[in-house]
C-alpha positions as CSV (number, residue, x, y, z in Angstrom):
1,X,156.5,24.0,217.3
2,X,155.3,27.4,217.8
3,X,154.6,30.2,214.9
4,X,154.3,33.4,215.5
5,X,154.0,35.7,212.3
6,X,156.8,38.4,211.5
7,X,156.1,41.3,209.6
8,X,158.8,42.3,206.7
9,X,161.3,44.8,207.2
10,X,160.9,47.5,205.0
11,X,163.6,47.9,202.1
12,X,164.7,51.3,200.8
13,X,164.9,51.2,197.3
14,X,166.2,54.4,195.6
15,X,164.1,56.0,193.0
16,X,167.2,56.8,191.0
17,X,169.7,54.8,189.4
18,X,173.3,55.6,189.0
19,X,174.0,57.2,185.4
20,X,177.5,57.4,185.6
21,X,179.9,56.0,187.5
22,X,182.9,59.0,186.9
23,X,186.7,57.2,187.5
24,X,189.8,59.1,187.5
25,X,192.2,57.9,185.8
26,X,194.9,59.3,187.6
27,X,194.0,60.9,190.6
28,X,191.2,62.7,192.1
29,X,191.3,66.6,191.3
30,X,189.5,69.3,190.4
31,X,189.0,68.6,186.4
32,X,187.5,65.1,187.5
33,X,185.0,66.5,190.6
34,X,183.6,69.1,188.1
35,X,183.0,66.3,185.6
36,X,181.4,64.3,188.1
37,X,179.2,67.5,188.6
38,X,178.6,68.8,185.5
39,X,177.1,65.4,184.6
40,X,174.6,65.5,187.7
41,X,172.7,68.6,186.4
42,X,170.8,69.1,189.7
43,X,173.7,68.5,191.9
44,X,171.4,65.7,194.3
45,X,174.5,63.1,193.5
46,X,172.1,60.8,192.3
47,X,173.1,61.0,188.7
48,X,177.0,61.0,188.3
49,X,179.4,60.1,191.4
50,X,183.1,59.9,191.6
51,X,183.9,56.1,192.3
52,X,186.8,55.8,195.1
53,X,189.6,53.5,194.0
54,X,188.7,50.0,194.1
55,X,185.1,50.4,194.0
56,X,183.3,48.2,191.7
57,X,181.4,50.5,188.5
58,X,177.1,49.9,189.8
59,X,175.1,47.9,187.7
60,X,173.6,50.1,184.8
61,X,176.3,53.1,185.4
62,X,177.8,53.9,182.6
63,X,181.7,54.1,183.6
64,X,182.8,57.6,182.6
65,X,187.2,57.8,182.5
66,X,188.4,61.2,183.2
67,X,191.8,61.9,181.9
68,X,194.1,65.1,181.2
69,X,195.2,65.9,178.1
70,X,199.0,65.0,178.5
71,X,201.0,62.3,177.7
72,X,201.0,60.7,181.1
73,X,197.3,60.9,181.0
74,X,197.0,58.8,178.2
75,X,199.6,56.7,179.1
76,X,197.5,56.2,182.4
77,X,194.2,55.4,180.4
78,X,196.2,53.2,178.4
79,X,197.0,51.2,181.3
80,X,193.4,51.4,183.0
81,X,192.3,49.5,179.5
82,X,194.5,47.0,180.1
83,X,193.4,45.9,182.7
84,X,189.7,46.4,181.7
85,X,187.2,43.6,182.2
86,X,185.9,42.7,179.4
87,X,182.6,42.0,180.7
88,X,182.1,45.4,181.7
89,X,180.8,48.2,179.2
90,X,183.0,50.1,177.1
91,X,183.6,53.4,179.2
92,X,183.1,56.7,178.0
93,X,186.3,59.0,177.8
94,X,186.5,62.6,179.5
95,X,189.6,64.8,178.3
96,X,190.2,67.4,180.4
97,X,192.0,69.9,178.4
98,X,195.1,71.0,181.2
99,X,196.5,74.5,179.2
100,X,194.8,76.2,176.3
101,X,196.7,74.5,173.4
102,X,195.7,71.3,172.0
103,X,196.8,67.7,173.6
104,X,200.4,66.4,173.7
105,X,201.3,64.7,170.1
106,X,201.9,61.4,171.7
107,X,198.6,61.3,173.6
108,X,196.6,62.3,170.6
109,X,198.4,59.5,169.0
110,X,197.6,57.0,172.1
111,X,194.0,57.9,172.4
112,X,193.7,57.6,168.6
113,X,195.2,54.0,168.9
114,X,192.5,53.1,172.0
115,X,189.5,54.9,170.2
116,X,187.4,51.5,169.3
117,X,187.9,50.4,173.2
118,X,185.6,53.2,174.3
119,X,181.8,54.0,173.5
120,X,183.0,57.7,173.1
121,X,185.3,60.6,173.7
122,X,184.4,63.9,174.9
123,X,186.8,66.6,175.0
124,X,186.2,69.3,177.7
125,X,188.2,72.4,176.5
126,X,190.5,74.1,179.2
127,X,188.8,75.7,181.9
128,X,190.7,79.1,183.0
129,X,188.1,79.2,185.9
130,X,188.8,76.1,187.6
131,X,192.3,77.4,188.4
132,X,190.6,79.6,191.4
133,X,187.3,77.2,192.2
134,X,187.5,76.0,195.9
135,X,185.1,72.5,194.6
136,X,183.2,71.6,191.6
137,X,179.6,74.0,192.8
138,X,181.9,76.7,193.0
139,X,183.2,76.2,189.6
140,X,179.6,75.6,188.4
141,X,178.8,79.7,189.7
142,X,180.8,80.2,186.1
143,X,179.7,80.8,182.8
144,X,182.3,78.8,180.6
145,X,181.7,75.9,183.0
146,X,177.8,75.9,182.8
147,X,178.5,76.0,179.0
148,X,181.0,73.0,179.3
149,X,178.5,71.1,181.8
150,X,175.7,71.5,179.2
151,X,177.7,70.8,176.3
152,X,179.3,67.6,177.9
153,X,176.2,66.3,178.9
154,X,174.6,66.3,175.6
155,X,177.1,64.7,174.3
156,X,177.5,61.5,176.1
157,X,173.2,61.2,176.0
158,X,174.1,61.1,172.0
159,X,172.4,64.7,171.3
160,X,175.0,66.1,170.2
């Protein structure tokens, strides 16, 4: 039998891990690609990413559900809990504000109900500017959204 030595193929590791793994909870839009932005401060993609449906959350992401403030938006994170592994970490809630008054009495009441089953819930008021924002860096060029971005941000690091 014959040897002959093999060198190892190099293996590209990425530098930075995941952060958080954004889901939307019922459907991809606007409200949940700026949330996915506004929680990558630098915009590289590295931090926050939109998982597509199906796609399993990475190991050490924290799964981030993005949500409108409506009834069928809570009725849809309702159902996304049911169906929640337990093994998995309790995911961080995102409501999107979708008008300028405050959220529908029966999803108040619903994501009241679900509060323990999540490590937190942010609340993201309604964004006038998103409205005329071709994607989530042209909705980052405004001021209210900058604000948002920041103020989400600390918030789900706990310095808020």
């Amino acid at each position: 039998m014959t040897v002959h030595p093999v060198e190892a193929t190099p293996v590209q590791v990425p530098d930075v891990v995941l952060r958080y793994a954004v889901i939307a909870v019922h459907g991809p839009a606007i409200g949940v690609l700026t949330v996915a932005r506004m929680l990558d401060a630098d915009g590289s993609g590295t931090a926050a990413r939109v998982l597509h449906a199906r796609e399993a959350v990475p190991y050490g992401a924290m799964p981030v559900l993005v949500a409108d403030t409506t009834a069928y938006g809570s009725a849809c994170v309702e159902h996304m809990l049911r169906a929640w592994d337990p093994g998995m970490p309790r995911p961080w809630l995102v409501l999107m504000a979708d008008a300028p008054v405050p959220p529908a009495p029966a999803a108040r009441y619903r994501y009241r109900a679900l509060n323990e089953r999540f490590a937190g819930i942010s609340q993201v008021a309604y964004l006038p500017s998103l409205r005329n924002a071709d994607g989530a860096d042209a909705a980052l060029e405004h001021n209210d959204v900058k604000t948002a971005a920041a103020k989400l941000r600390r918030h789900l690091e706990g310095t808020l």
